[in-house]
N, C-alpha and C positions, 0 to 999 in steps of 0.2 A: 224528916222524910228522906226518903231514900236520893243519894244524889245524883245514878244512873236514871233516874224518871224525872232530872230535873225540866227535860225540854217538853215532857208530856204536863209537867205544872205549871210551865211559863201559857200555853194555852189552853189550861185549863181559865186561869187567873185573864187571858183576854177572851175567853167566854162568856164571862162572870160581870165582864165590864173593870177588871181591875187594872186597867195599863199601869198606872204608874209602878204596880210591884211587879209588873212584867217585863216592865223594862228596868228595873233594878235587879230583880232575877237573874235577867239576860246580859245585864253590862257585869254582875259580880261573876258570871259564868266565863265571859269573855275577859276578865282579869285572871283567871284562873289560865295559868302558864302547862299545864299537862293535861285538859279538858277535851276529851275523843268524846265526840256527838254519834249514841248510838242510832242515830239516820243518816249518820255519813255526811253532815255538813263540815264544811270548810272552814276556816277562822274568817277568811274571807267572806262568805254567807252566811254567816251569823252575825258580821258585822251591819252588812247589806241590810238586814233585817233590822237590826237594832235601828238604824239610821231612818228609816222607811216608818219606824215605830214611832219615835221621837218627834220625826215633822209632820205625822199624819194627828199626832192627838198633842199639839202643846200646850192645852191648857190642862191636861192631865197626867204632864210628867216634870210638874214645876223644881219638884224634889233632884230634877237632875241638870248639870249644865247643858245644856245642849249644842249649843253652838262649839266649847270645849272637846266636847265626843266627835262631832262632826269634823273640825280642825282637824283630830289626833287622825282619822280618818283618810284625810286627805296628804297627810306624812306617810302613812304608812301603805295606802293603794294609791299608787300613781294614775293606775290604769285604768280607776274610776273616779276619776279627777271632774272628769263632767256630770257625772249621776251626783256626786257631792257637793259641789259647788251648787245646782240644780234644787237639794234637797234644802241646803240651808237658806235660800233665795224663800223658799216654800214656807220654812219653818218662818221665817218673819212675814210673808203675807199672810198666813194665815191667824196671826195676833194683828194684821192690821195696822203691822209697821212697815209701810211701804219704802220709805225713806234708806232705810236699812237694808232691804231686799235690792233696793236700785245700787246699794253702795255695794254688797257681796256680788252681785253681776259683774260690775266693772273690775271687782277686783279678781275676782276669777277670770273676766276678758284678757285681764293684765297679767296673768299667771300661765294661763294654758300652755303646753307643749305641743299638743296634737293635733291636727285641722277636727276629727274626730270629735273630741270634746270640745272644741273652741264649736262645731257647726251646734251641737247640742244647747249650751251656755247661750247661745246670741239667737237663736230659738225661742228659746224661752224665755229669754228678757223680750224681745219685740213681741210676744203672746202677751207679756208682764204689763208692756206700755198699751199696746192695742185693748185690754180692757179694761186697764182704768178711764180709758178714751172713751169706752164705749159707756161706761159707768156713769161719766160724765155728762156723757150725750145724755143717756135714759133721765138724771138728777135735770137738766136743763130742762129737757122738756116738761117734766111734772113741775118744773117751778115755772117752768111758763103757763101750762093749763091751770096751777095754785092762782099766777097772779090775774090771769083773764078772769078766773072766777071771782077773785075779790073785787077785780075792777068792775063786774059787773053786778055785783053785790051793793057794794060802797058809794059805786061811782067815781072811781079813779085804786090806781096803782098804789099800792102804800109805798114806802121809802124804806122798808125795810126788806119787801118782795125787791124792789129796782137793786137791793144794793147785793143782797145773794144771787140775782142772778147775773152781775156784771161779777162778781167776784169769779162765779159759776162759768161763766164765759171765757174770764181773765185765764182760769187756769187751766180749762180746756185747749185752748189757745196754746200754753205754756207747754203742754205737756205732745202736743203737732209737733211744735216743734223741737224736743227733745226727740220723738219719733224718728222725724225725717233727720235729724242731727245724729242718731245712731245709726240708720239706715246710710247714710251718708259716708262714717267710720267705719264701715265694714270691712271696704278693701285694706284700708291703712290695720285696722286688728286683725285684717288673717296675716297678713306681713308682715307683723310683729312673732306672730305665731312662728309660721315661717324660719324667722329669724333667732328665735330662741331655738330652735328646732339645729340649726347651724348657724351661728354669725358670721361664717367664712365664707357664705357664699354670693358670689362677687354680681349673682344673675339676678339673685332676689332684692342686694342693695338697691341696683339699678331701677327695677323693678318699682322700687316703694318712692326713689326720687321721683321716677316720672308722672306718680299719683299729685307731689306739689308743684305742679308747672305754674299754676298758678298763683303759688304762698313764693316767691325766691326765699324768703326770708325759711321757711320753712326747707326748701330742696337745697338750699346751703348748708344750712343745719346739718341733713342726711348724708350730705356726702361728706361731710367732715366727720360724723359719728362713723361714716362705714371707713372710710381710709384709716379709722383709728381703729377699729375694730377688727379688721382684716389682717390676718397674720398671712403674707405673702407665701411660706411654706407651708400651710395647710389652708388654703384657698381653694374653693373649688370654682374653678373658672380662671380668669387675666385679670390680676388685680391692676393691671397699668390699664383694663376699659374702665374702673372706677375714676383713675386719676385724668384720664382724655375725658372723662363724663363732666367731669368738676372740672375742669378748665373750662371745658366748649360751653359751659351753662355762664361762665363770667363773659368768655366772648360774643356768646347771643344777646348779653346785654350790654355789650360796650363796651365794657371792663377788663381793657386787653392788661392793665398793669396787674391785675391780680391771677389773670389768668397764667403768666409769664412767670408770677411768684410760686402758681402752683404746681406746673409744671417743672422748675428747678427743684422743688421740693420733690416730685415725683422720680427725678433724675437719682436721686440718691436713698430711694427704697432698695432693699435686700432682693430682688427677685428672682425666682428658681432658675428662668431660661434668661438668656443674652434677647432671646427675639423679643421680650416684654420691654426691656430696657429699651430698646431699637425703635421698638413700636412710641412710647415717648417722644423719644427725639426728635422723629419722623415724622411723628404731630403735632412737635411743634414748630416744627420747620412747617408744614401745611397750613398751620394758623397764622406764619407767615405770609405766606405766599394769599394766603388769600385776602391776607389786608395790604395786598403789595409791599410788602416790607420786603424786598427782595436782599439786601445787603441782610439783615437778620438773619433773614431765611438760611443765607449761604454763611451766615458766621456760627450758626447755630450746629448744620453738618460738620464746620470744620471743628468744630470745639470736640461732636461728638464722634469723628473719627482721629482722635489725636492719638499718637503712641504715646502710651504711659511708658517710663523710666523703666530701663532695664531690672531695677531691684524691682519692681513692681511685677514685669514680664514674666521672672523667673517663680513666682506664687501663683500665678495664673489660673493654673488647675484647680488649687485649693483655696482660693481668695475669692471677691466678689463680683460679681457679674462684670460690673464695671469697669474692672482690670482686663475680662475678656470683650470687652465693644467696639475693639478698634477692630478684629477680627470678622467681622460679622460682616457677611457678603453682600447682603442685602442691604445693609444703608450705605453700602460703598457704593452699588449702583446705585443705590437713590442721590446721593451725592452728585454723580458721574452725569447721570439723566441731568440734576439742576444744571451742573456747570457746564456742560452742554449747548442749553438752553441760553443762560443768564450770564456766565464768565469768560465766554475766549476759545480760541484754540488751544493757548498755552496751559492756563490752570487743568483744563480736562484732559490735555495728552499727560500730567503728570500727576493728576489721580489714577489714571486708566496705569502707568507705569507703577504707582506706589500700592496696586493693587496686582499686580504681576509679582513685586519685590515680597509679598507678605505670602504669596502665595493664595489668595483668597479668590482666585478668578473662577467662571465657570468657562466651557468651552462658547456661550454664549455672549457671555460678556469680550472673549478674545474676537470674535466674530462682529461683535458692535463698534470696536476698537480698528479692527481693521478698516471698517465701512468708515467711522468719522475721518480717519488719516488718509483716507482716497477720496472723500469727499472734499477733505483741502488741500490734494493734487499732491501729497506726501505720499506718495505709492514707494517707496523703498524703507521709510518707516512703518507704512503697513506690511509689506514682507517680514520686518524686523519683528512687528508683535504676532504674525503667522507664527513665527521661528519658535519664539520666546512659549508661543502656545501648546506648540506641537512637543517643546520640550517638556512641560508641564503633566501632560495629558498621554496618557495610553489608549489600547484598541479597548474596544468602541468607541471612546469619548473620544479621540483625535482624529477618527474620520472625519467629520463634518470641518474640522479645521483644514485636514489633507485637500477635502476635494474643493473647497473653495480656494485654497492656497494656490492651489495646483492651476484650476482653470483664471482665478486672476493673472496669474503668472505670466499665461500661456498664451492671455491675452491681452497684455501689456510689451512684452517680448518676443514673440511669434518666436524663428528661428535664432534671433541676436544671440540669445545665451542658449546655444544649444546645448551646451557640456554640463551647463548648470543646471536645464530644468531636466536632463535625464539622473543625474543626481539627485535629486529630489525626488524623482519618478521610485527611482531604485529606494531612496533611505524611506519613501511611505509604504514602499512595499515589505517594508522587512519588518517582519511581525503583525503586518496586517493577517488578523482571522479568515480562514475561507470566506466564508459566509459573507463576505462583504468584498473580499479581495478585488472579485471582478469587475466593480465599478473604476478601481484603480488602473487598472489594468488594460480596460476600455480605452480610459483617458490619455493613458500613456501611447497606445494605438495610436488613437488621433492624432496623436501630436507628433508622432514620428512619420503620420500621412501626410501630415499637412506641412512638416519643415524640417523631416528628416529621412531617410533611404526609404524605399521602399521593403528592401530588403530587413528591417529593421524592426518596421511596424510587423514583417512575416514572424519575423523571432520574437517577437510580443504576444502575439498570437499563440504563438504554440506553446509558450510559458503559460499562458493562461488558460490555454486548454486542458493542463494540466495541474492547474491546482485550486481552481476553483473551487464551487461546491456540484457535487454529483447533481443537484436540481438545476444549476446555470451551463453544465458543460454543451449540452446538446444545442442550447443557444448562441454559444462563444466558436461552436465549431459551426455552424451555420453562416458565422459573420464569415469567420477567418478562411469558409472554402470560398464565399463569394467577394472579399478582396484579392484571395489570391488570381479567381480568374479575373479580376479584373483586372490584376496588374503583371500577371505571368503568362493566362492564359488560361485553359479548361484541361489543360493534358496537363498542368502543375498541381489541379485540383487529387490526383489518383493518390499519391500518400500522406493526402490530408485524409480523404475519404478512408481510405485502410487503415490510419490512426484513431480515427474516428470511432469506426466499426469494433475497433480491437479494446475500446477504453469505453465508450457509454454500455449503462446495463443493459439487460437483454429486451426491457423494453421499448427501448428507442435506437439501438441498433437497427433492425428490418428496416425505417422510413431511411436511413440512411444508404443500407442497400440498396432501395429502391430508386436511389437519387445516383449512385455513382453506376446501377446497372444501365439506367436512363442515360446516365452518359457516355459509359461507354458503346451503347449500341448509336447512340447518336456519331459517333466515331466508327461504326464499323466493327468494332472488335467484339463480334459475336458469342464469342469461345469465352472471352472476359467477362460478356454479363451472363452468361449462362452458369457461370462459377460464381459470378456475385450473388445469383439467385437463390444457388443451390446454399451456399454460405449462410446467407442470411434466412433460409427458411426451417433449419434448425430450430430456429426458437419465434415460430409460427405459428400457431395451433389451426391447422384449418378448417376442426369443427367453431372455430369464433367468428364470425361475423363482422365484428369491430364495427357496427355502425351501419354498414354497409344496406343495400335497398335489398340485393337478392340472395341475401343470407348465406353468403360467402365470404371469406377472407379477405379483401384488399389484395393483398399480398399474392397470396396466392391467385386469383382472379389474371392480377398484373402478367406474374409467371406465366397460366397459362396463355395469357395473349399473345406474349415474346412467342413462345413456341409456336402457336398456330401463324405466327407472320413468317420467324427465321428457322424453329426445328424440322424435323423429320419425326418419321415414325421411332426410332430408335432412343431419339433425345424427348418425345412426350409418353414414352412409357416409362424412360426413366427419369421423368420429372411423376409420374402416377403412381411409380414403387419408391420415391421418397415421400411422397406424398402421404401412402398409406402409412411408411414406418413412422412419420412424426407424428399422425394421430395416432399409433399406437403407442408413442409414446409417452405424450399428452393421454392418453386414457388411463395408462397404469400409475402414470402418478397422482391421477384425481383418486382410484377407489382402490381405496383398502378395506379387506374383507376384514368383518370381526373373525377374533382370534386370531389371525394370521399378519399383524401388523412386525412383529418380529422376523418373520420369516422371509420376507418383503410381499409384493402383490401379485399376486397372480391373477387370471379371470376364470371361472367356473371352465367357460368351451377350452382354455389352453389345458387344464387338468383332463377333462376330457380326452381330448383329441391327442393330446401329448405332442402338440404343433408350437411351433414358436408364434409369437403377435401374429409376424407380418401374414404367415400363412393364413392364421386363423380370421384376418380380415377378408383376405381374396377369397377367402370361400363364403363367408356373408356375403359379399357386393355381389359372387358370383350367382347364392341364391336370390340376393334379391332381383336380379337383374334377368333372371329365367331361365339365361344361358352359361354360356362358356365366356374365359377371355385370356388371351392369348398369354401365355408366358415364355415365350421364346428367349435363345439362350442367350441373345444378346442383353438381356437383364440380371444373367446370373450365369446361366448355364445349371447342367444339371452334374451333381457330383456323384451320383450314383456311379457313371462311367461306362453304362449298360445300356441298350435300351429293351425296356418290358416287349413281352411276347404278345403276338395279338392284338387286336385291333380296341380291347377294352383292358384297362386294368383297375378295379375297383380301390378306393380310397376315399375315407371319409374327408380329410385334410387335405389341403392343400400341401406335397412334401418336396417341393423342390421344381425346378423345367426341367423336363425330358426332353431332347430333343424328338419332332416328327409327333408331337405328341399335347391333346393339347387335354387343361384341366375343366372337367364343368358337369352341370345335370343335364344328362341324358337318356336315353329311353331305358339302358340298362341300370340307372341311378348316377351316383357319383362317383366320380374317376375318372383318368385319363381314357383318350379317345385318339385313335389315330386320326392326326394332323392331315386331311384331305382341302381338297379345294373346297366343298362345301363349306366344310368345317373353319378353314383358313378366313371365309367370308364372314362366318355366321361369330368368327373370334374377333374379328374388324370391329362388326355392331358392337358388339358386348362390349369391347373396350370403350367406343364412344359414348356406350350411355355410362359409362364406368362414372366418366370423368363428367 
């Protein structure tokens, strides 16, 4: 026959009812090494099938091995490892060798790699057990209806009915519980699985001990196959939690001597970090302590912070962890914490010291160091590990040292050592970052308030005013105007106030004008805050509001109050023609017109009118307002140098003061207007509602 139509003959022949040659067909096709399936099957799908073929008809493919094909199978598809294993379980139940099918189960249970095929495989064995159960059940009861009927046949039970159905019982019985005994192994076989899956991992050991809490003999066992198993550099997880697991499980049962054996043992595994090794020590110092073995406890840190041998030091980098454990910060405090507690004053000021000499301190541990040496009223050895600290440690990490140094100091020696704690004041200030500086700086204040010049604490002040951070100045200069008048007076406060002004941004300059114009008019000196005002409202916008209830500027509001109590007409118009210019100037900085960003900003009415801002406002306020308003020359004067003819001169713009002449809408339209008394009055109003 043709051998491209070999796969249309293989189901021809299982048509026909010929398996067995369909499946020798199909296995000589699958031997066949260059065999392209003209339906596009796979090697892999034509195995599939073979396999499917073999344990669906086994009493009609005796001519093949079977169980051999199915094996070869499972070498060469890993990935159908459960459908295989599955199939050959099949192939023996269905010749009614149960025995066999129970043994390929487990032994596939025993093989799996996958959760996948392991969830498949234990499926189908518990389906396996569950109906011979049920098998059993059905056989039980017909041998019971068999034997009621003979008994009542006969009149009595024969001896051969009693003994199959106690047999019948017997192994009903046996096979429960095999059931609930698989049911049972489940967790422990997927954690096998698991574990074939990776044996390095340190989560799943644990894991599978805590299933025998109750076998020790069994969770001994585990933890002595996982610590052998685990390779510390490719672990995934702390293989020192297997070795703390396996100890604490000897200590839960009393067994502190083995516990202590496994722990030494743990001390000399390879492991990747110092902090695993640490962790160790650590607990077993805690397994100490908790059975009161306090002297242990504390022999056991010292063993584990001991300095190895300089030939030993100098490999450090490339040697094993354990060459670097005297290093490791964190069992030094734990050490330091015990002996603290349990050893003295002495042994723990000369850990806390031999933790200074290695260098391994954190800025908190010089901080816990100073607190225990003033606790036992050694306050000049605490200065001494201050010292020792701040040499250690740079900005940021030596502030918290500074300012506790500083304020112990400061408060141990008030004035005594003046020379020395402004010494100190100075060497914390040198290289302290902005950003932090002014807590320093503060403190040095106080302290020159409290037991040194007055004069002193002023020159502190103004050092700090100046170097702070731009967010703390406005509050440094806020302290330093209010000691000074505390201690100089409020007329000492003016070239604080003027430094002030001259040095914060332009956002918090204004509140400080407003504070020095406050006081100068509390002083009288009218002329001073009228120039503080005018100073500070450059950078005022008085279309903002700032919060305010009647939708006005603060600032400006203030302004205008000063004048309606101490100006004139002369000084509130020209507080009104500043007024206008710095909202025009705050206007042309907000809008820029497209296309004209290069050119800078103009507004539509100035192209127009061909007026500068400030004009081209006074002629809005003037329309809005229905009238005229005065611009008399004592606001500018007019540079023309002339004045216009007649009583009307027409003008769109506002171009300047005329004298005699005043700018507004009137019956002849827009223009100047001869300055009459009427007019003189009717300019009054108009400025009032101006403003």
């Amino acid at each position: 026959f043709d051998s491209d139509a070999v796969e249309e003959y293989i189901d021809y022949l299982m048509q026909i009812g010929r398996v067995s040659e369909a499946a020798l067909k199909l296995a000589e096709v699958l031997n066949r090494e260059g065999f392209v399936s003209l339906r596009g099957k796979s090697r892999h799908k034509l195995w599939m099938e073979l396999c499917d073929l073999v344990t669906k008809h086994p009493d009609k493919v005796g001519s093949l091995r079977v169980e051999a094909i199915l094996r070869s199978g499972l070498k060469a598809f890993t990935d159908e490892a459960g459908h295989l294993w599955c199939a050959l379980a099949d192939y023996f139940i269905r010749q009614a060798l149960f025995e066999q099918a129970r043994d390929v189960y487990e032994e596939g249970l025993a093989s799996l790699l996958t959760v996948r095929d392991f969830s498949m495989v234990f499926d189908a064995y518990s389906q396996f057990e569950e109906s011979l159960i049920t098998a059993l059940i059905e056989r039980q009861a017909q041998q019971q209806a068999a034997a009621e009927l003979a008994a009542a046949e006969s009149g009595g039970a024969s001896a051969e009915a009693s003994k199959a159905a106690a047999a019948t019982t017997l192994e009903l019985d046996m096979r429960l519980e095999r059931l609930e005994r698989l049911m049972e192994r489940r967790p422990e076989l997927l954690s096998s699985v698991l574990l074939r899956q990776n044996p390095h991992s340190v989560h799943e050991w644990l894991k599978r001990a805590s299933l025998f809490e109750a076998s020790p003999a069994k969770a001994i066992q585990t933890y002595a196959a996982a610590v052998k198993t685990v390779d510390p550099r490719r672990a995934v997880g702390r293989p020192s939690a297997l070795w703390l697991g396996f100890a604490k499980f000897y200590e839960s049962h009393g067994d502190l001597k083995n516990a202590r054996a496994i722990l030494r043992k743990a001390t000399l595994v390879p492991y990747k970090s110092v902090d695993e090794l640490a962790s160790i020590w650590m607990g077993w110092s805690e397994m100490e302590l908790r059975h009161k073995k306090y002297p242990e406890a504390l022999a056991v840190l010292a063993e584990a912070t001991a300095v190895p041998p300089a030939s030993r030091r100098a490999k450090e980098k490339e040697g094993p962890v354990q060459d670097r454990l005297y290093k490791f910060t964190k069992l030094w405090a734990f050490y330091a914490d015990l002996q603290e507690s349990l050893a003295g004053f002495e042994p723990t000021r000369v850990t806390y010291d031999k933790m200074i000499e290695l260098r391994i301190v954190t800025p908190q541990l010089v901080l816990n160091y100073a607190a225990f040496l003033e606790e036992h009223k050694h306050f000049e050895l605490a200065f001494q590990a201050y010292e020792k600290g701040v040499a250690l440690f740079k900005y940021p990490h030596a502030l918290p040292l500074w300012l506790s140094y500083l304020t112990k100091f400061t408060a141990r020696f008030g004035g005594a050592k003046l020379e020395r704690g402004r010494d100190l004041f100075e060497q914390a200030l040198d290289g302290c970052p902005v950003e932090s500086v002014h807590q320093l700086y503060l403190l040095y204040a106080k302290f020159e308030e409290a037991h040194g010049l007055a004069r002193n604490a002023m020159a502190v002040y103004d050092r700090a005013a100046g170097a702070v951070a731009l967010e703390k100045r406005a509050s440094v200069y806020q302290l330093y105007i209010a000691k000074a008048a505390e201690y100089f007076g409020v007329t000492k406060t003016r070239d604080i106030y003027e430094a002030a002004i001259g040095a914060l941004p332009s956002s918090e300059a204004p509140s400080f004008c407003l504070r020095y114009a406050n006081l100068e008019r509390k002083l009288g000196e009218i002329d001073r805050a009228r120039a503080i005002y005018m100073h500070g409202a450059q950078e005022v916008d008085p279309a903002v509001a700032a919060g305010s209830a009647d939708g006005e500027s603060p600032y400006w509001k203030a302004w205008h109050d000063f004048e309606v109590s101490h100006g004139n007409e002369d000084t509130f118009r020209e507080m009104l023609r500043l007024k206008r210019t710095v909202r025009a100037s705050f206007a042309d900085r907000a809008i820029v017109l497209p296309g004209n960003e290069a050119g800078g900003t103009k507004r539509p009415r100035e192209e127009e009118a061909g007026a500068d801002s400030m004009a081209r406002l006074e002629a809005e306020a003037t329309d809005a307002a229905g009238g005229g308003f005065v611009s008399g020359g004592a606001v500018g004067g007019w540079e023309g140098g002339a004045a216009a003819s007649g009583d009307f001169v027409p003008s769109s713009a506002f171009s300047g003061a005329r004298p005699g002449y005043v700018f507004k809408r009137g019956d002849k339209g827009v223009g100047y207007y001869a300055d009459g008394p009427a007019a003189g009055g009717a300019a009054g109003g108009a400025g009032a509602s101006e403003e």
